[in-house]
N, C-alpha and C positions, 0 to 999 in steps of 0.2 A: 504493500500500500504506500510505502515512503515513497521507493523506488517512482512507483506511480504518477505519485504525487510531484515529485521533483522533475518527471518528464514532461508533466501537465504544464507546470511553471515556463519548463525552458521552452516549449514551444509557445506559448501564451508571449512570453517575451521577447522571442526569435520573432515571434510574426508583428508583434511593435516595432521591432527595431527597424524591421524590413520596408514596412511604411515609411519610416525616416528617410528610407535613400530613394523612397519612387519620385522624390525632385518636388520644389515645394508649389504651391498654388498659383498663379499668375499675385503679381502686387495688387493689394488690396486695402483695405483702410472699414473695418464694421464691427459693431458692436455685439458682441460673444452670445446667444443665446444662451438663457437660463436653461435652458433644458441641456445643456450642453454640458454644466459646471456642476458634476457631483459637490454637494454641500452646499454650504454660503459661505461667500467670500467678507470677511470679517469688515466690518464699516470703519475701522480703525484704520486701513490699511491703504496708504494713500500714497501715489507716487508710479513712475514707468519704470519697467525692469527691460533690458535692453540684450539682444546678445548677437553674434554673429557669427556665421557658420553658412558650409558650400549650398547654395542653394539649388543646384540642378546638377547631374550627374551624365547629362547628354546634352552633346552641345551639335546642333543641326544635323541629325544623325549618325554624327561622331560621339560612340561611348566611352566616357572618361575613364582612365586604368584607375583612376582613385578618385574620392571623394576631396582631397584635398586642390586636387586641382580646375575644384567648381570655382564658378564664379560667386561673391559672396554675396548672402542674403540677410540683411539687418531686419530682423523684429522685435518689432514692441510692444510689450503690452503695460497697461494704466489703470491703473484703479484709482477711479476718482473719488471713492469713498461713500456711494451708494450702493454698493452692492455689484455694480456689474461691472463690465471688463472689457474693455476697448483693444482690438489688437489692429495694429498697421508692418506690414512689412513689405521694404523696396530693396531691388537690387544695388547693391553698389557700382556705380557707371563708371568705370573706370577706362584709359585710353581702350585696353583692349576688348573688353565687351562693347565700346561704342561701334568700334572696327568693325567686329564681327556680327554685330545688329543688323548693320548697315551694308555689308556684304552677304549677311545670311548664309553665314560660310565657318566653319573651324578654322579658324586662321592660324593663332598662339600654342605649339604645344607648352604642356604642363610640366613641373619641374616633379613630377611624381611618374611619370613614364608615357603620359599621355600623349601621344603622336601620332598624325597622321604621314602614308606613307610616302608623300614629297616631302616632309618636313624632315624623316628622315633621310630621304635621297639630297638636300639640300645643305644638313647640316653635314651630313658626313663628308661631301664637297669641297666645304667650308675648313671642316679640321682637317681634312687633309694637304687643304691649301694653306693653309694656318701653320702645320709641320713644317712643309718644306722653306717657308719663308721665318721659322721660328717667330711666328707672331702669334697671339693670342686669338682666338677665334671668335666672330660678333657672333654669339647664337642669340636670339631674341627668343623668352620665355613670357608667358603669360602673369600679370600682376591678377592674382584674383579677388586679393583684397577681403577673407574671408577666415581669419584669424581670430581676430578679438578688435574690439571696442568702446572705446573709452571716454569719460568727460574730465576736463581737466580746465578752471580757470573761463576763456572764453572758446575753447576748441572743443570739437565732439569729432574723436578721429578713429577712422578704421584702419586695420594694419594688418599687412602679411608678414613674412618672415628678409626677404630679399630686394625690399621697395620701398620710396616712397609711400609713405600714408595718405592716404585722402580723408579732406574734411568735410562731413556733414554738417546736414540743418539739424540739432535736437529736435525740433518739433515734428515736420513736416519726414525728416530723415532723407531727403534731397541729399544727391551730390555736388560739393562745393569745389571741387577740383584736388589736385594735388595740393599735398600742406608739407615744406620742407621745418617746418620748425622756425623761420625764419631766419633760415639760411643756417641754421646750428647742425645740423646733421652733416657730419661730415665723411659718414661712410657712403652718403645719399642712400638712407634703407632705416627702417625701423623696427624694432623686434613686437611681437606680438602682446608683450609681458610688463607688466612693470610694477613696481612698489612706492606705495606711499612713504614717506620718511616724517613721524609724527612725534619725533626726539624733542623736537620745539612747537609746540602746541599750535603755538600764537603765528608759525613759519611754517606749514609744512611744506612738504615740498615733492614733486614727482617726480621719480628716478628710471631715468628708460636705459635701453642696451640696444646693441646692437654686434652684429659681428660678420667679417668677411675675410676669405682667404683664400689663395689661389693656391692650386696644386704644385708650382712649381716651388711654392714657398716654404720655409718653414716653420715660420712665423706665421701668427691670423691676425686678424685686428680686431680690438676687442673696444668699441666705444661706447663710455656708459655717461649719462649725462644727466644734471640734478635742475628741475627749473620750478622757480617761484609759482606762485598761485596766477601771475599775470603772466605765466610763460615766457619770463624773462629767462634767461640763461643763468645758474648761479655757480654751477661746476661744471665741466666739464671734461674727460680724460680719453684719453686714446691707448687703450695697453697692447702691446705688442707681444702674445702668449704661444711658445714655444711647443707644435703639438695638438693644440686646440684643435678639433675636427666640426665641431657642432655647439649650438648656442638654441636655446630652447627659451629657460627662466633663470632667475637670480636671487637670490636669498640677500637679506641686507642687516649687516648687522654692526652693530659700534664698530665703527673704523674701516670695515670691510665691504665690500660685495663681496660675496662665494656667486662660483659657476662649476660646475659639473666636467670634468677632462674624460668624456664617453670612450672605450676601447672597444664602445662598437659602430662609429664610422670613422672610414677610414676613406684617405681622396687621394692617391698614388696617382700618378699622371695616368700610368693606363687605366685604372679604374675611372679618371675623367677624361679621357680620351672616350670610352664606352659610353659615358653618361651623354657624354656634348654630343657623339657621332646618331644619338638615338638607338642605340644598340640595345643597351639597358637602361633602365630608372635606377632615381637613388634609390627605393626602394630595397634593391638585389644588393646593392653596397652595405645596409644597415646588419649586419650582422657583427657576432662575437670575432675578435682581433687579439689571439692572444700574445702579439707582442706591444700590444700600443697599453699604455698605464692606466688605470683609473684612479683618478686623483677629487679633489676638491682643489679647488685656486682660490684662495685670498685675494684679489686685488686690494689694492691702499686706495682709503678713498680720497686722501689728501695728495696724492698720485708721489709721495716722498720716499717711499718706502720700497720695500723690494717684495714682490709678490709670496706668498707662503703656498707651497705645494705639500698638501696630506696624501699620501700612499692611504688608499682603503683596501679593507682585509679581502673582499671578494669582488668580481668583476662585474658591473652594471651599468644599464643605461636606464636615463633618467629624463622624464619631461618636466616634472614643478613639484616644486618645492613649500613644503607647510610649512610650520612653526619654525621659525630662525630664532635664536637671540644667542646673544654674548653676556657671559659675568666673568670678567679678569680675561684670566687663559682657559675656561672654558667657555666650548661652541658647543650650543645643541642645534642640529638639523634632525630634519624629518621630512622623508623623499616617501615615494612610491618608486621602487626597484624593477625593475625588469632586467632578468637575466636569463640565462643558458641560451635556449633557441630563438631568442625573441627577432623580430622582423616587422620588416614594415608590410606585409602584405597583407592584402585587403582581405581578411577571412571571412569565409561565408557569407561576403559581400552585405554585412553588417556592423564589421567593427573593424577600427582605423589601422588592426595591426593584429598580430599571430596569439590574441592571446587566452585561447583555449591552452595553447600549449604555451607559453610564458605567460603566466599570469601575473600583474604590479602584486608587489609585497609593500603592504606600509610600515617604514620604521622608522628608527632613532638612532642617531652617532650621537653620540660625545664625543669630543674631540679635543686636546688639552694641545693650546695652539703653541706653549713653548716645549712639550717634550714630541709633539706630534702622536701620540698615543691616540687611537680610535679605538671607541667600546661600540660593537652594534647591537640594539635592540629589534625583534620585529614584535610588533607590537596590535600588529592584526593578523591572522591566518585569512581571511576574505579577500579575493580577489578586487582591487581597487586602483582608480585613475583619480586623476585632478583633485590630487587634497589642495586646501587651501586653510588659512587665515583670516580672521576681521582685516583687512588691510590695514584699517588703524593703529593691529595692535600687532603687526609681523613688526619681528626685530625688538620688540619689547620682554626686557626680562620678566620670566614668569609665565608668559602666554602660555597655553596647554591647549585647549581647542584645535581640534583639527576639525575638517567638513569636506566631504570626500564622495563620490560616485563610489558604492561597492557591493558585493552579492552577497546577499543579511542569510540566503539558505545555506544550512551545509552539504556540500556534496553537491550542489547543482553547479559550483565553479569549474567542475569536472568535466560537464555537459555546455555549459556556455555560459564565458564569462560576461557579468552583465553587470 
């Protein structure tokens, strides 16, 4: 009867999930039918919850190898504090979905493997001509713009991993064009992620990242930058990280940023000779490297300092990061792990990545930043992604809350993680 039961579940929630990627509604802008809203929506509760994520999964009869390289879909929903529930969601117009609107054409492939077959008969062309004249190769990738989204000060901006951000209307959620920061971005790209900095009550402040790095290098570039409530600029640093493969999220804590040193991508020219010629996606890249290190990185946030590299007892790769803070020389982090066979490939064309068979572990380091000593805690056996923090209160000693996507049955993370 468990057994049973547990199969009941995971199809009940396999066939949710599956509606998530049938690609979302045309934009629309109406007010939620009550029959719609198991319960009542409490009258206290006032305010738009905003998020953003791939909105369509076929682009004019070209099927996307991943969900990530949809183009992004902003929704919102408002509770005006009578009860009912306003939801609006618009695509994010960005250069290349206007392109391709307006062609009625797959134009852009996707930096997740998505390609059609000129695009690989063109770029392989291109690297190859790229080799022989030792130059770098133009591949043009699509901006989807469907990452995360955020309000800060007088900007409401959406963000992918390898661009430019674009600025929206809060209201109306219109596209306002490209937003460089005011000319502060110096890698021209902005990371999906960021942290409030609420050390000073009366000052806080919003900490972005970013990061880029070419295969021929050894070095990446790691820029992390702090700006006022009027998006004035108030730090900014460029670190040069020796090894670095991949940049996701950042932990912030007294003195530092932490980033994650993953041993499981790995960008060796021929492995980006394969990725640029359209051969493979990063995706086939994302695997375990057992000679590349997995570390933690300290950057100094007074950029004076010399970076701190922690050796971790086991090999992992990691998307975001929960509860951070610092007391003295001790660090507590708390990650969701993915290890052994983990991959980026689109399983059962429901979840972003292999994780029936790697499933996230959530835990705890300590970390004692002058002897370099790490303790690991796992602190859930559940299969789980996206822990997070009050944002206000990330990096603050004491914090303990974590709030995390995870599967509450046992024995159904076996069957499908959800």
């Amino acid at each position: 009867m468990i057994l049973r039961r547990q199969l009941s579940l995971a199809t009940h929630y396999l066939n949710s999930a599956y509606k998530g990627w049938e690609g979302i509604a045309p934009e629309c802008s109406l007010t939620i039918a009550k029959t719609e809203i198991v319960g009542e929506v409490p009258k206290d509760l006032v305010g738009t919850f905003i998020r953003n994520g791939p909105g369509l999964i076929e682009k004019y009869g070209h099927k996307l190898a991943h969900p990530i390289d949809g183009d992004g879909m902003v929704c919102a929903l408002t509770f005006p504090g009578d009860g009912t529930v306003h939801f609006k969601n618009k695509f994010v117009e960005t250069v290349e979905r206007k392109a391709e609107e307006e062609e009625k054409a797959f134009l852009f492939r996707g930096q997740m493997g998505s390609i059609a077959d000129w695009q690989r008969e063109r770029d392989t062309k291109a690297v190859q001509e790229a080799l022989k004249t030792r130059t770098l190769p133009k591949i043009k990738f699509r901006n989807p713009s469907n990452t995360n989204v955020w309000h800060w000060g007088d900007r409401f901006l959406s963000a992918y991993e390898t661009s430019i951000p674009y600025s929206l209307d809060p209201y109306t959620l219109e596209t306002l064009g490209k937003d460089d920061l005011d000319q502060t971005l110096k890698l021209k790209r902005l990371g999906a992620h960021f942290r409030i900095d609420t050390s000073d009550p009366q000052n806080p402040r919003l900490v972005t990242g970013a990061f880029r790095r070419s295969p021929l290098l050894p070095n990446a570039a790691m820029e992390i930058n702090e700006y006022n409530w009027d998006m004035s600029l108030a730090k900014g640093n460029v670190f040069e990280v020796e090894g670095l493969t991949y940049f996701h999220d950042m932990a912030l804590i007294d003195g530092y940023y932490v980033v994650h040193k993953s041993p499981f991508v790995t960008m060796d020219p021929k492995e980006a000779i394969k990725i640029l010629s359209g051969i493979t996606g990063p995706e086939y890249n994302m695997k375990l490297n057992d000679c590349l290190p997995c570390q933690f990185v300290f950057l100094p946030r007074d950029g004076t300092l010399e970076p701190i590299l922690i050796d971790l007892p086991f090999p992992f790769h990691m998307y975001h990061f929960g509860t951070s803070y610092r007391d003295g020389d001790h660090v507590v982090l708390t990650t969701t792990s993915l290890t052994g066979d983990y991959n980026m490939s689109w399983e059962w064309k429901y979840w972003l990545s292999n994780m029936c068979k790697a499933p996230g572990k959530f835990g705890r380091f300590d970390i004692n930043l002058k002897t370099g000593s790490v303790e690991y805690h796992e602190l859930d056996p559940a299969s789980n992604e996206f822990p997070c923090s009050h944002p206000y209160r990330h990096g603050h000693v004491g914090t303990k809350f974590n709030y995390m996507m995870a599967c509450d049955e046992p024995g159904l993370q076996d069957q499908a993680q959800l």
